[in-house]
N, C-alpha and C positions, 0 to 999 in steps of 0.2 A: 261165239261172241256176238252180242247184239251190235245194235245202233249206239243205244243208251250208253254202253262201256263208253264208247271210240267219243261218243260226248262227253262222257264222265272226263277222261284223260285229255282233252283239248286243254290248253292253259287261257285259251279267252274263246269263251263257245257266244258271242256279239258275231251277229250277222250284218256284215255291211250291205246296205242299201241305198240304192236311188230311185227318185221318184217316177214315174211316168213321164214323159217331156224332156226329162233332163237332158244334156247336151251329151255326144257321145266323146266329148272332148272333155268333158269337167269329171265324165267315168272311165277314163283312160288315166288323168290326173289321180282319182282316187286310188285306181290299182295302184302304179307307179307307188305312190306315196305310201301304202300300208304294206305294200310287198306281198300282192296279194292275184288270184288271177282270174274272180269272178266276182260279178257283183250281183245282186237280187236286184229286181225291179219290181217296188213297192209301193202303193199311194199311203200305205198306212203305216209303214215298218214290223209291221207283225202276221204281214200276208205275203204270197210269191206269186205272180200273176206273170214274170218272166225273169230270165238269168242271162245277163250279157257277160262273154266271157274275154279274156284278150284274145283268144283265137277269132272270135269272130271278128272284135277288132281287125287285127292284121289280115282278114282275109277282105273287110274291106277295105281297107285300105289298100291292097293290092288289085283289086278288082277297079275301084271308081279315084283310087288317088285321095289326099288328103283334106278334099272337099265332104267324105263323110265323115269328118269330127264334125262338122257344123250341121249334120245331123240328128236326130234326137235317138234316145236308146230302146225306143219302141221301134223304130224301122228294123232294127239287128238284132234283136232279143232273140233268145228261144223262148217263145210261149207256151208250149205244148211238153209242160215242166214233164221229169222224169223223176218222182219222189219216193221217199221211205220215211216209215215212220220208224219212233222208239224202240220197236218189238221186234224190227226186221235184223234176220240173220248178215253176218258182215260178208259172208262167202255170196250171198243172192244178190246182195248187194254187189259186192264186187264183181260178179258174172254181167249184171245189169251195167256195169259202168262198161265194162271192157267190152260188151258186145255193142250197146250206145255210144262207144266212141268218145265220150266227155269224161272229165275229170269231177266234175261237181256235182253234188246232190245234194237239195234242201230236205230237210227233214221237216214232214207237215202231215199236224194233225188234229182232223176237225176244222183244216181250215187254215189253222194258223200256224205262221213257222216257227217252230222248236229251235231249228241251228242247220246246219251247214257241212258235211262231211267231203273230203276229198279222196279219191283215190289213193294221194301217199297217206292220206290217214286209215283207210282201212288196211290198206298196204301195211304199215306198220305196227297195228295192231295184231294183224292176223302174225307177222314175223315173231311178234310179243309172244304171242298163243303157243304156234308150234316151239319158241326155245325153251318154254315151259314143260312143256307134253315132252320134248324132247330130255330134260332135265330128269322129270320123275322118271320116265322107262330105263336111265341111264344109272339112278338111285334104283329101282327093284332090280334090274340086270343084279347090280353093286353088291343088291341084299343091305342096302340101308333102308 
């Protein structure tokens, strides 16, 4: 299974974004509200230049107390993005996340961001796959 599927099957493949500067209190606010657990950090909305995630939230906020919401979300960001593109397999994918430690991946290419894939989303797809695979061996077993 590619990238492309696991975008195809999203029901809103909209990548949420904040700008550079923005407040890490007003990106805390957006999570919260979309039910969501990372954000892009974009000056344009169609590039990734970093990914704040509530993990990192919470870790500072544990770390310095709740004087880093009035932070901006360039001090916290991951910049040193971890991407795939359309074409990439979901299992290299998913090896990449699980050994990275993060849940999120933007999808970019050429530059610019395509979408957004999560762990439970390859996760899910990849379960899709095998009960598939798992169906037909069970239909030739059967002799349908």
């Amino acid at each position: 299974m590619l990238v492309q599927q696991i975008l195809n099957s999203k029901a809103n493949g909209a990548v949420v974004t904040v700008k550079p500067g923005s407040l890490v209190r007003n990106a805390a606010q957006i999570l919260a509200e979309k039910r969501i657990g990372t954000v892009v950090v974009s000056s344009s909305g169609d590039t990734a230049e970093g990914i704040l995630s509530e993990r990192d939230i919470v870790r500072e906020l544990a770390a310095h107390g709740a004087g880093c919401l009035a932070k901006k979300v360039d001090d916290y960001m991951t910049s040193k993005l971890v991407t795939c593109t359309r074409s990439d397999a979901a299992d290299s994918v998913l090896h990449r996340m699980t050994e990275g430690r993060f849940r999120h991946m933007p999808v970019v290419e050429d530059g610019q961001l395509i979408g957004l894939i999560t762990l439970g989303d390859v996760v899910k797809a990849r379960l899709s796959e095998l009960s598939m695979e798992k169906d037909a061996l069970q239909g030739m077993i059967m002799g349908h």
